[in-house]
VEXKEDO-871610 format. One line per field, with one value per residue (C-alpha): residue in three letters; x negated, z, y negated; residue number from 1. Coordinates in nm, 2 decimals. Example, Ala and Ser with C-alpha at 12.3 -4.5 7.8 and 13.67 -1.06 7.14 Angstrom:
rest = (ALA,SER) .
east = (-1.23,-1.37) .
up = (0.78,0.71) .
north = (0.45,0.11) .
nr = (1,2) .
This chain:
rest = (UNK,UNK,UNK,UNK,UNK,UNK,UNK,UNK,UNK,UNK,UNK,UNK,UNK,UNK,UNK,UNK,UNK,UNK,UNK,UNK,UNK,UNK,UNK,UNK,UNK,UNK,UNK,UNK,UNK,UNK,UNK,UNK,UNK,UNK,UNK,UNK,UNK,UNK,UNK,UNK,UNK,UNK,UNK,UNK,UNK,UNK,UNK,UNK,UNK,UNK,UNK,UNK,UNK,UNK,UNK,UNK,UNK,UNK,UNK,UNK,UNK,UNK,UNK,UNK,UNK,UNK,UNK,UNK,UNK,UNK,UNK,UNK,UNK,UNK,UNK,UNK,UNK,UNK,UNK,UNK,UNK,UNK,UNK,UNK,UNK,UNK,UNK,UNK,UNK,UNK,UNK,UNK,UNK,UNK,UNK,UNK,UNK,UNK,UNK,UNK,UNK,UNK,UNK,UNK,UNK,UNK,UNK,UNK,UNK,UNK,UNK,UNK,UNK,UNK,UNK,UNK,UNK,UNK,UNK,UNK,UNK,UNK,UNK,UNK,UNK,UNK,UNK,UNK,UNK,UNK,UNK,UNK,UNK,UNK,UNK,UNK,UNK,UNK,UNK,UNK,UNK,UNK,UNK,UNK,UNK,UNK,UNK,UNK,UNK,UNK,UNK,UNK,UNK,UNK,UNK,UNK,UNK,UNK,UNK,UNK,UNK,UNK,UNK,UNK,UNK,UNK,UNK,UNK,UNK,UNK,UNK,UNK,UNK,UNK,UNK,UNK,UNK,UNK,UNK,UNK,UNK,UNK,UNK,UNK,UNK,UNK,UNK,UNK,UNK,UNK,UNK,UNK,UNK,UNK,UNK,UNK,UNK,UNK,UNK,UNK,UNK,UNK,UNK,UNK,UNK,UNK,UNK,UNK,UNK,UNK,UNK,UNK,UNK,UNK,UNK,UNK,UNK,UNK,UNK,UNK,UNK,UNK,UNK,UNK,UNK,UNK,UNK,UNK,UNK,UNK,UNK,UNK,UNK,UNK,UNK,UNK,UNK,UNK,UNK,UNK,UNK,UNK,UNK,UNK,UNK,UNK,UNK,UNK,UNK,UNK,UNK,UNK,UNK,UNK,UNK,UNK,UNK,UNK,UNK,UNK) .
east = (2.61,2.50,2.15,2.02,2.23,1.93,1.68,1.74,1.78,1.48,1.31,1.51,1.32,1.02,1.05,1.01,1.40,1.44,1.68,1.71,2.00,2.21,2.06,1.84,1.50,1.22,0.85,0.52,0.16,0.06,-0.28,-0.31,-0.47,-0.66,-0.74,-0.75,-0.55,-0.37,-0.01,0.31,0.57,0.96,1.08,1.48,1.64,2.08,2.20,2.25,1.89,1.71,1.93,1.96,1.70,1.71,1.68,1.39,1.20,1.33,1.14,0.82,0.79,0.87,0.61,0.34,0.36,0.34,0.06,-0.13,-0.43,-0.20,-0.27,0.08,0.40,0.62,0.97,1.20,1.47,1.78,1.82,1.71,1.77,1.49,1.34,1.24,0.83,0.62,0.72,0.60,0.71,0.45,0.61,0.90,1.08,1.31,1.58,1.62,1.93,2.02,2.16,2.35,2.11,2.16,1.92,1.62,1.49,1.32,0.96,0.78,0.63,0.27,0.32,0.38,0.43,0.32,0.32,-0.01,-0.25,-0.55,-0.78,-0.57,-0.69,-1.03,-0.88,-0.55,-0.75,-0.98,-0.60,-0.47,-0.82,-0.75,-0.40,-0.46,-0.77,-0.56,-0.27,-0.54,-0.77,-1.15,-1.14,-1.40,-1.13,-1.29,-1.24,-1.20,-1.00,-0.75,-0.44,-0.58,-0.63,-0.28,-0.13,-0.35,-0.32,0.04,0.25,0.56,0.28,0.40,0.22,0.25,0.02,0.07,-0.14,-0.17,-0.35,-0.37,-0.60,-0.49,-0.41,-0.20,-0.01,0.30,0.30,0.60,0.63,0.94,1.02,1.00,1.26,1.33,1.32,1.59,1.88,1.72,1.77,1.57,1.42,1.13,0.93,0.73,0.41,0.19,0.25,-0.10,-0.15,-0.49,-0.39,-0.26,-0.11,0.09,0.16,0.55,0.58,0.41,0.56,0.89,0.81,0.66,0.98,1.19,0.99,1.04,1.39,1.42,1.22,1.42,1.77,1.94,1.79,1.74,1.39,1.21,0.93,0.73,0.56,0.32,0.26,-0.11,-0.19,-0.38,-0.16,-0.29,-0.24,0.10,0.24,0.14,0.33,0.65,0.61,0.63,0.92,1.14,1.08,1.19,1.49,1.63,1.58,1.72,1.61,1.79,1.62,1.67,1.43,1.13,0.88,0.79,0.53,0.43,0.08,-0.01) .
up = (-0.96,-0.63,-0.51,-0.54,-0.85,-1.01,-0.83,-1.04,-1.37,-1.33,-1.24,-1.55,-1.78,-1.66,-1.68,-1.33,-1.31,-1.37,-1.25,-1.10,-1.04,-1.12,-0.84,-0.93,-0.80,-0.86,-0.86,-0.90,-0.84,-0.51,-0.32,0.05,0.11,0.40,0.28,-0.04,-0.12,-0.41,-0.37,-0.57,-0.41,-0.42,-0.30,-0.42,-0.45,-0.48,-0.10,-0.13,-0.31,0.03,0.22,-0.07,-0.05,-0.45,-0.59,-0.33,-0.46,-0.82,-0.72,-0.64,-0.95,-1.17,-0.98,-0.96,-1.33,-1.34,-1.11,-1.04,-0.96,-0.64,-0.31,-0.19,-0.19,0.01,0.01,0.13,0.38,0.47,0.81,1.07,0.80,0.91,0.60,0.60,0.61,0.49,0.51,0.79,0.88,0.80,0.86,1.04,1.03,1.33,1.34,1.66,1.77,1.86,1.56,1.81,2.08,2.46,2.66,2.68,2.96,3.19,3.22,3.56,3.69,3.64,3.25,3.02,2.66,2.43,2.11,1.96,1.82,1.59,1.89,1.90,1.59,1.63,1.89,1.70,1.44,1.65,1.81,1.46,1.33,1.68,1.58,1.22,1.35,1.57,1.29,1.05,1.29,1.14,0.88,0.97,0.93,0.82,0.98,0.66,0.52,0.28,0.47,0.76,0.58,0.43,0.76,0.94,0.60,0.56,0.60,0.76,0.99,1.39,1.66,2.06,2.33,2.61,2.91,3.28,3.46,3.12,3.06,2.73,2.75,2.41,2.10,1.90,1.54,1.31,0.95,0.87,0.54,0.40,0.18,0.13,-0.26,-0.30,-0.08,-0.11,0.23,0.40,0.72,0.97,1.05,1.37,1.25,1.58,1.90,2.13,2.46,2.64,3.01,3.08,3.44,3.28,2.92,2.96,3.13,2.82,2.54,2.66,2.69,2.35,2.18,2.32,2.21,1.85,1.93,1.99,1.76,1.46,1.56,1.27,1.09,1.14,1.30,1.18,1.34,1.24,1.34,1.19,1.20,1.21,1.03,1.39,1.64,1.93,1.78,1.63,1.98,2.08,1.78,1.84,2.25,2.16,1.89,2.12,2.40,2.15,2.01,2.34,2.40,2.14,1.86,1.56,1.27,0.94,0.71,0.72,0.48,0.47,0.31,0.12,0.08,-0.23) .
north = (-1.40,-1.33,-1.41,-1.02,-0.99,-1.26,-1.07,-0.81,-0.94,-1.09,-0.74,-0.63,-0.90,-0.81,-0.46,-0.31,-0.24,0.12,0.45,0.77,0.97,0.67,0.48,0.19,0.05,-0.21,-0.13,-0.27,-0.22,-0.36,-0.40,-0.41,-0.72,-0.63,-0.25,-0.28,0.05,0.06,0.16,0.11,-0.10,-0.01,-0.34,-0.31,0.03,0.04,0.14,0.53,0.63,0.65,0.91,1.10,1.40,1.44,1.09,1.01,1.32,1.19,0.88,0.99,1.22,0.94,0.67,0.95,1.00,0.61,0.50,0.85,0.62,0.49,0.61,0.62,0.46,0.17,0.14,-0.13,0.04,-0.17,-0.10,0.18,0.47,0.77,0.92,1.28,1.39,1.31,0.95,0.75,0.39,0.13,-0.16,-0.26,-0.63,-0.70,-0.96,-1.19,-1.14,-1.54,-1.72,-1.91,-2.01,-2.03,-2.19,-2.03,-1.80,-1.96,-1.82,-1.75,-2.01,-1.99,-1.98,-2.25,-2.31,-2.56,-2.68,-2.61,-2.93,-2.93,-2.85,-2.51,-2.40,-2.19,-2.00,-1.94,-1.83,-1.59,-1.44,-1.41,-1.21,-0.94,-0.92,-0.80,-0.61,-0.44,-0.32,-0.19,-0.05,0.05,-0.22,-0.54,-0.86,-1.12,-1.50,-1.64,-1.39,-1.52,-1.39,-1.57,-1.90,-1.87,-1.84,-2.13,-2.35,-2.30,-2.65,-2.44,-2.27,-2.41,-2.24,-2.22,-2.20,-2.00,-2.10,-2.08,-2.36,-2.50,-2.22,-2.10,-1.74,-1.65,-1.80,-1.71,-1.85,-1.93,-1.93,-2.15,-2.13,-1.79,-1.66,-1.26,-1.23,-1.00,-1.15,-1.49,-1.56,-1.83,-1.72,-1.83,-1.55,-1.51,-1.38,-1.31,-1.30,-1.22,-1.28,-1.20,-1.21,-0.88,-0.98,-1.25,-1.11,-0.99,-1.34,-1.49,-1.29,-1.39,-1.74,-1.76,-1.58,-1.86,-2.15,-2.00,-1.93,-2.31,-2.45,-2.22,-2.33,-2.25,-2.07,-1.64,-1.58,-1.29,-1.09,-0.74,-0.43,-0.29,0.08,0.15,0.58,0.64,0.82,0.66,0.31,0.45,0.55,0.21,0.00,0.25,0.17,-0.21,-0.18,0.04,-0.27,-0.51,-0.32,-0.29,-0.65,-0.93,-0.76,-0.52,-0.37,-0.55,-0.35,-0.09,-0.03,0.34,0.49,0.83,0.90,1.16) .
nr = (1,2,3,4,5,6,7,8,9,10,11,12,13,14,15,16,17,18,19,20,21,22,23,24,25,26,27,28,29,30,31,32,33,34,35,36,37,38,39,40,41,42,43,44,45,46,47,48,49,50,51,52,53,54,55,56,57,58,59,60,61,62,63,64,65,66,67,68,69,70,71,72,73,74,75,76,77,78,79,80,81,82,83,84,85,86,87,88,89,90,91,92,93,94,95,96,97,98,99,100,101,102,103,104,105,106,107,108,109,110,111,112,113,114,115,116,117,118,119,120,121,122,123,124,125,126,127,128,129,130,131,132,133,134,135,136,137,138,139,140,141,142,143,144,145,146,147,148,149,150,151,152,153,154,155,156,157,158,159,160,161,162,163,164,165,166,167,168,169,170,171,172,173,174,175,176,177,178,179,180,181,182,183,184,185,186,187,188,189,190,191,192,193,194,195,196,197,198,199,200,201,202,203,204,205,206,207,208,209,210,211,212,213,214,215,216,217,218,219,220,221,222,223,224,225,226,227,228,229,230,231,232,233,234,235,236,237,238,239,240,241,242,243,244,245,246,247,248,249,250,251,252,253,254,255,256,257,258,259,260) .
């Protein structure tokens, strides 16, 4: 039994397994943690359901009739499949494209990387509050938000430091034990990358990206875009996932979503 084959017995046990036009998916109830908005998440469907026109439309009859209180729906996309209007792309997970590792590139000369200490954390914690202010632009982030805290408490958590004159100027934060659910693969994602210094910031980005390169040998690195509903901020989000996907990086999976 292979990895996803368990994934969705187990959805099958717990009754979020269901059908449509003889393709299958798994759904749930889920809460944006930062929003609060209530959606229904479509976390597994069988490979042909999204480019079909009539089993999508199939689907969202048959979650509206389940959770008309939802605001809209998220669906887990293997690769860089489009879907039709009104879906939008909310969230986007890239693959680094170095499972076997060169050396890394070396950075200009006026930025260097670190490994973050203790000392680090306050101001890691005030980047990661920006970052996640800046995907769900108009809602007040708290410091002590629980996503936050999970991220800065998290025993697989390594960050960097970017600096210039030992003036910190950015971070880029691994995860490095997460495991995808449905393939059961075991990943390290990089959850933030934020560099203040606009002169140096390509410099820094890159710099950052190959420390976590380097320090995930082994094992495939993850990273995400998030898609904010704004079209300014939208246009910005698709600006920096077109720079990355002509760099090292390949789509792996997109969450779109379908507002009621």
């Amino acid at each position: 039994m292979t990895t996803t084959d368990s994934y969705l017995e187990r959805a099958q046990q717990a009754g979020l397994l269901d059908e449509t036009l003889g393709h299958r998916f798994v759904s749930d109830r889920y809460d944006d943690p930062f929003t609060g908005r209530r959606q229904v998440l479509v976390e597994y469907t069988d490979a042909g359901l999204p480019e079909d026109p009539h089993a999508l439309g199939a689907l969202c009859d048959r979650l509206y009739e389940r959770h008309a209180a939802a605001q809209s729906i998220l669906l887990r996309v293997v690769g860089d499949v489009r879907l039709p209007s009104p879906w939008l792309p909310r969230l986007t997970y890239i693959r680094h494209g170095s499972a076997e590792n060169g050396a890394p590139p070396r950075p200009e000369s006026a930025v260097g990387v670190r490994p973050a200490v203790p000392d680090d954390d306050s101001r890691i914690r005030d980047w990661l509050v920006q970052a996640f202010r800046n995907a769900y632009p108009g809602q007040e982030i708290a410091a002590g938000h629980s996503g936050i805290e999970g991220i800065l408490t998290s025993p697989a958590r390594r960050s960097f430091i970017a600096h210039v004159a030992d003036l910190p100027i950015g971070h880029g934060t691994v995860l490095f034990d997460e495991r995808d659910e449905v393939t059961g693969e075991v990943f390290a994602e990089l959850v933030d990358i934020l560099v203040d210094d606009a002169a140096h910031r390509r410099a820094a980005t890159s710099a950052l990206v190959a420390a976590a390169v380097q320090a995930t040998r082994g094992r495939p690195l993850r990273g995400h875009v998030v898609h904010p509903r704004e079209k300014a901020t939208a246009r910005q989000a698709d600006l920096v996932l077109h720079a990355l996907l002509r760099g090292d990086w390949s789509v792996d999976h997109v969450f779109w979503e379908h507002t009621w």
